[in-house]
C-alpha positions as CSV (number, residue, x, y, z in Angstrom):
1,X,-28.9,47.3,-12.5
2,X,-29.3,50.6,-14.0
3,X,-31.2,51.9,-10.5
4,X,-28.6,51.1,-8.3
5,X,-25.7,52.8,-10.9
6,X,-28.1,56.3,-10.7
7,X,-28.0,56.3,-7.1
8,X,-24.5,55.3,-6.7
9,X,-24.3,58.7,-9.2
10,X,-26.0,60.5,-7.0
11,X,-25.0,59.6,-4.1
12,X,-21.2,58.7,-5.0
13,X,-19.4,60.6,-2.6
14,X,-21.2,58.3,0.4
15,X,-21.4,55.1,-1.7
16,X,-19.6,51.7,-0.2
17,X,-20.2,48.3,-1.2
18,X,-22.3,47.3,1.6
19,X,-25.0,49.7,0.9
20,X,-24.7,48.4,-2.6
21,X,-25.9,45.0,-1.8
22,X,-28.4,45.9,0.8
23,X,-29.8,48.1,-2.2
24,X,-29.6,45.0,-4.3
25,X,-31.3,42.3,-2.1
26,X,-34.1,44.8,-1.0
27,X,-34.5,45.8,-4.9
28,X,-34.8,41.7,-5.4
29,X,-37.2,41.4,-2.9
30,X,-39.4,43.9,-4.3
31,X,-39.6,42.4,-7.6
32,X,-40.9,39.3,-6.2
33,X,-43.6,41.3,-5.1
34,X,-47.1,42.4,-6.9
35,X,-47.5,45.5,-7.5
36,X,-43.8,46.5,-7.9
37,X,-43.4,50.4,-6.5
38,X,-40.4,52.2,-5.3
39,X,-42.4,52.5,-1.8
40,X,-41.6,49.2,-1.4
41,X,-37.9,49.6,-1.2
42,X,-37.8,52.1,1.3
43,X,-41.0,49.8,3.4
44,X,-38.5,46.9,3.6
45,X,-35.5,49.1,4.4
46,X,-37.6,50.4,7.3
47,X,-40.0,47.7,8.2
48,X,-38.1,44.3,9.6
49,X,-41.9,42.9,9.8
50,X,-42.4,43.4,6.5
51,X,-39.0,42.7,5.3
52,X,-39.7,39.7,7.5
53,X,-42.5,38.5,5.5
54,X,-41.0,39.0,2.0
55,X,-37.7,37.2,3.2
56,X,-39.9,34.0,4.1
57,X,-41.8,33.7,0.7
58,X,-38.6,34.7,-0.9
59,X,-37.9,32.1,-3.6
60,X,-34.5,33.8,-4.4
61,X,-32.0,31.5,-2.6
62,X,-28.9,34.2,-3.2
63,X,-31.0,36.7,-1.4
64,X,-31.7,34.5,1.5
65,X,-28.1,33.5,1.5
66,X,-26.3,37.2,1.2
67,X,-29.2,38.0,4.3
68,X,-27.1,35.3,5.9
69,X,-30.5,33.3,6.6
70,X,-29.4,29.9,4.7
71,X,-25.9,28.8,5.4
């Protein structure tokens, strides 16, 4: 993803592979989602209600599964 390799640029000297997938996964929730803004990463990367929400409808089973929800 071309987003997550700019902030790993900018942000290099902090970057680990955890905060690469939970990037990811919150990125792939979005994009489930209508309208599609950057707000909306940083709404489910502070709001478990709403992250709740999106993880429920979420139709993308590698989300649910790196989330740790489906075994």
């Amino acid at each position: 993803m071309p987003f997550i390799l700019a902030l790993k640029n900018l942000y290099d000297y902090t970057w680990r592979d955890r905060l690469e997938a939970i990037l990811r996964n919150a990125i792939n929730l979005v994009i489930e989602c209508d309208p599609r803004t950057l707000a909306k990463i940083a709404r489910v990367l502070g709001d478990s209600k709403y992250s709740d929400m999106l993880v429920k409808n979420s139709w993308d089973k590698g989300v649910l599964l790196e989330l740790g929800i489906l075994c």
